[in-house]
Structures are given as C-alpha cells and as structure tokens.
C-alpha positions in Angstrom: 34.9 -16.7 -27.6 32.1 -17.7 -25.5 28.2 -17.0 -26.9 26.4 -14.2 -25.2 24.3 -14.7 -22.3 20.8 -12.5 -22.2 17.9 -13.3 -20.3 14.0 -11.7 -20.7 12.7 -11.8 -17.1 9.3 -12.4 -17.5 8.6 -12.5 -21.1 4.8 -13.6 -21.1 4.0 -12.7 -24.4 7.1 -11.1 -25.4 9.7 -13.3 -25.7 13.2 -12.3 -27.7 14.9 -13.7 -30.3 18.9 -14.5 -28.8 17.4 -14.3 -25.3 17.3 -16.8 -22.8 13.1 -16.3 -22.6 11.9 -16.9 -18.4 8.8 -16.7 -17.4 5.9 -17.7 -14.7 3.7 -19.6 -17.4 5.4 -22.4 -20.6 5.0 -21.1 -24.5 1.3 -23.3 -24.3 0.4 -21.3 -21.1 1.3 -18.0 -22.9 -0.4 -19.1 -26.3 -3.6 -20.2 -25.0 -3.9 -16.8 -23.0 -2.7 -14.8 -25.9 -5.3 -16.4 -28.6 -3.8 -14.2 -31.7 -0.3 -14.7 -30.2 2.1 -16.1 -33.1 5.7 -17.3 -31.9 8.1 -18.7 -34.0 8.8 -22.5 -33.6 12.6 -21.7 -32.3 11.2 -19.9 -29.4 11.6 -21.5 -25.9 10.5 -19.7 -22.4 12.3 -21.2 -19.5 10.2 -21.4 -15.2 13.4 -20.6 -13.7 13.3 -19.2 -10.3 14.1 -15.8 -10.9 16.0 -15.3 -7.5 18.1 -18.3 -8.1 19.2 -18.5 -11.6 20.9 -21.0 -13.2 23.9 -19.2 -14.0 26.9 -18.5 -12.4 28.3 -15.4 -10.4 29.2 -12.6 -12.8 28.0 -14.9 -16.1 25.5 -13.2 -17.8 25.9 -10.2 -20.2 22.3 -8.3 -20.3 19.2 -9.2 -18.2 15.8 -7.3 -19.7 12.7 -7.5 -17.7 9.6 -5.6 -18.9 7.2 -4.5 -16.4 7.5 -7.3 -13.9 8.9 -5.5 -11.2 5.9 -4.4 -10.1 4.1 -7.2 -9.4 7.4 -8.5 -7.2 6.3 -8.3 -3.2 8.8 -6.1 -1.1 10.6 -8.9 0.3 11.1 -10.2 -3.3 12.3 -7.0 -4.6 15.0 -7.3 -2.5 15.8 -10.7 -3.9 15.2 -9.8 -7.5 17.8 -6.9 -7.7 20.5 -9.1 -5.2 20.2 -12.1 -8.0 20.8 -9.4 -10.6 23.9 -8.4 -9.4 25.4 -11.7 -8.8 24.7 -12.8 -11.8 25.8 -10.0 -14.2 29.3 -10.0 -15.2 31.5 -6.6 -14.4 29.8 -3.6 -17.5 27.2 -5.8 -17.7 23.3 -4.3 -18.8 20.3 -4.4 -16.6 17.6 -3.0 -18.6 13.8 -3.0 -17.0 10.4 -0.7 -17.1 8.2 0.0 -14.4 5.1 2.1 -13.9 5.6 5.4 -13.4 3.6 5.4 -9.7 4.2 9.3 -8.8 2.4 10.1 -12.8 0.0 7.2 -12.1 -1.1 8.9 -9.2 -1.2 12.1 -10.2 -3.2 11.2 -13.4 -5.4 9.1 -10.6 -6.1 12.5 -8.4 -6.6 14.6 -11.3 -9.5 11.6 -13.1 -13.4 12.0 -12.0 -14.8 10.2 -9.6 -17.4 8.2 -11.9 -17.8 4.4 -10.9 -19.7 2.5 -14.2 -19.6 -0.8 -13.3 -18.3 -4.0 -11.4 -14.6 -5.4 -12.7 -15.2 -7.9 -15.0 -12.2 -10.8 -16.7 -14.0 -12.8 -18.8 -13.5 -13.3 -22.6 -15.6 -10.4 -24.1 -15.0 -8.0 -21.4 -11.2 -8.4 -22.2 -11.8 -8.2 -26.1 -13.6 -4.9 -25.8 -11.5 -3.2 -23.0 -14.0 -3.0 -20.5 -12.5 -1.8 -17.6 -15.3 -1.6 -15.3 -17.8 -0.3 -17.8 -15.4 2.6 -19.2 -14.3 0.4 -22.5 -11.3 2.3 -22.7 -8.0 2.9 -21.6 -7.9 6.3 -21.1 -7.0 7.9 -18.1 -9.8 10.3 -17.4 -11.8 8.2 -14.6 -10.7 7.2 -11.2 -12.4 4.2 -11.7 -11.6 2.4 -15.1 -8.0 1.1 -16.7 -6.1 4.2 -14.3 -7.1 2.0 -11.4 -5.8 -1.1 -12.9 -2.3 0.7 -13.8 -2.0 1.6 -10.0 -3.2 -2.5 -8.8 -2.6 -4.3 -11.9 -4.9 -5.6 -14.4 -5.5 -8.8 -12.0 -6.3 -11.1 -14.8 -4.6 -13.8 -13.9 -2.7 -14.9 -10.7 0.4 -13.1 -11.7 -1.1 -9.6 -12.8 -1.4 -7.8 -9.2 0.8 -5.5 -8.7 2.9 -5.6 -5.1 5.0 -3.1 -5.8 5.6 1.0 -6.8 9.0 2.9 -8.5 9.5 6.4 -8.7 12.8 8.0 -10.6 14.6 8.7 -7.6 13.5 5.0 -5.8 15.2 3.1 -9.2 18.2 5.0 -8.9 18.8 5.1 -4.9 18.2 1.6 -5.5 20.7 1.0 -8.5 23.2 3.1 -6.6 23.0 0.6 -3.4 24.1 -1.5 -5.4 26.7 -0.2 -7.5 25.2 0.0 -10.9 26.4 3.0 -13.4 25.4 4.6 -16.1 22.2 4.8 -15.3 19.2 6.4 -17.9 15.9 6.7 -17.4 13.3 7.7 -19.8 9.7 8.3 -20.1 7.5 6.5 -22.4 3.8 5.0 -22.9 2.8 1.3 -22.5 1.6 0.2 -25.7 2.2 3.4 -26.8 -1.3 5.0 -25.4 -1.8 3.5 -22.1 0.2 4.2 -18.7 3.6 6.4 -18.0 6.3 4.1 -17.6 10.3 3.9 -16.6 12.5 3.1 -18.9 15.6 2.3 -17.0 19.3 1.1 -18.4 22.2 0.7 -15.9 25.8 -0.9 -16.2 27.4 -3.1 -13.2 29.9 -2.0 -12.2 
C-alpha cells in the first residue's frame, strides 16, 4: 500500500506533522520571524512552486492551505485551484480558510472612523499589537487591525492580501471545477480576531 500524500500549502508557522510542509520562506526563515516559535527537529518545509508541484496528476490525497489564498493575485488564483485539481487523486480533500470579505466589510462599514496613528512593523509595535495606534485587535475602528484583515497585515513581502472570497465565490468556484461535498463554516482567526471560511470539498 503506498504512504499518504498530504501537503500544507503555505505553512509559515504552522507546519503539520505527516504533511508534506510548503511554504514561501525555509524552517530558519520562519523561526527567526517567529522568535518564540518551537518546531520539532523532524519538521521540514519544502519552496516548491505551488502552481507546479512536484507530484503527479491525480497523486496526492489531501492538500490544506490555511489563509493563503488571499494573498494569491487573480491571475494566480486561477493557477492555484487548476494545480489543485491535477494533482488530487479522484475523493481526494482540498481543505483551505479564507477571510470572510463580505463580514470583513460589513464589520469595516459598521467601525468608527477614528485614525490614531501611522502603520508601524517594527519589533515592539508587533509585540504590543499596535495596529496603528489602536493596540488591539478588535474590530471597532475603521482604521486599526479591521483594515489589516481587508489588505493584510503587510509585514513582510508575502502578507498583502491580492485577493477576496465570499461563500457563494468558494463554491461557484469549487463547482467549476468539479469538486463535491463541499462545507463551509464560520470561525475566528485565532479565535478572536477576523471571520473566516472554513471550506472542505472532495474531487470528484
């Protein structure tokens, strides 16, 4: 019986144990921006080009990806969900989160309009949640972590968001391309932070 293929599509600083970890940045890359990041030795993340995987047509078993999608361009998107579908085998799982843009919006609308302060990235501004003066991650100014949610957090090179998913986008998009079973859900990012997508689908 042949061994399991899963892959966690840009890990950063949540690689899986039994998963075939892929990401932007190496395991020193990740560590050094994650100071209080532990990872066990066994632990390996993979650069593989995520829209031309190193795996065979209708080889891999489940592919996780945990709010990357976003910060794919519209051109990539395209690329991203093709290369998932070649790549999964026939009842396969894709399994991925997103922002939830239509809450994310809403929440944005509904915030006061009370600029604090210029964007800041550096060292103690990160450690004490700054967010442009608001030091906190609620969602009840325009201008503070709700604004990051909608462009990302921009920290780094990869941490802009490009992209936006509503419910019915993931599934017309899942249904082009002839995934089943699919289930979304609702949930928080880090538990108190922005609405995401939870989505699971089986290829069909």
């Amino acid at each position: 019986m042949k061994d399991t293929v899963r892959l966690n599509l840009g890990c950063a600083s949540r690689p899986l144990e039994g998963y075939i970890n892929i990401d932007l940045d190496s395991k020193e890359e990740i560590l050094s921006r994650y100071p209080g990041l532990v990872l066990s030795e066994n632990i390996e993340i993979y650069q593989y080009d995520i829209f031309n995987l190193p795996f065979g047509d209708n080889s891999v078993d489940e592919i996780r990806s945990e709010s990357m999608l976003e910060h794919l361009s519209f051109l990539q998107e395209k690329l991203f969900f093709y290369e998932m579908k070649r790549v999964l085998k026939v009842g396969g799982k894709l399994i991925f989160s997103v922002p939830d843009f239509e809450k994310t919006v809403n929440d944005w609308i509904s915030a006061k309009d009370d600029w604090q302060d210029f964007f800041r990235d550096d060292k103690e501004a990160i450690s004490k949640q700054h967010w442009f003066g608001t030091y906190s991650y609620n969602a009840d100014n325009r201008w503070g972590y709700l604004l990051a949610s909608i462009f990302g957090p921009q920290n780094s090179e990869g941490q802009f968001h490009k992209n936006a998913y509503t419910r019915p986008k993931v599934i017309a998009i899942l249904k082009k391309l002839n995934f089943d079973n699919i289930e979304i859900t609702d949930f928080l990012w880090k538990e108190d932070r922005n609405p995401m997508l939870l989505v699971k689908a089986t290829n069909k």
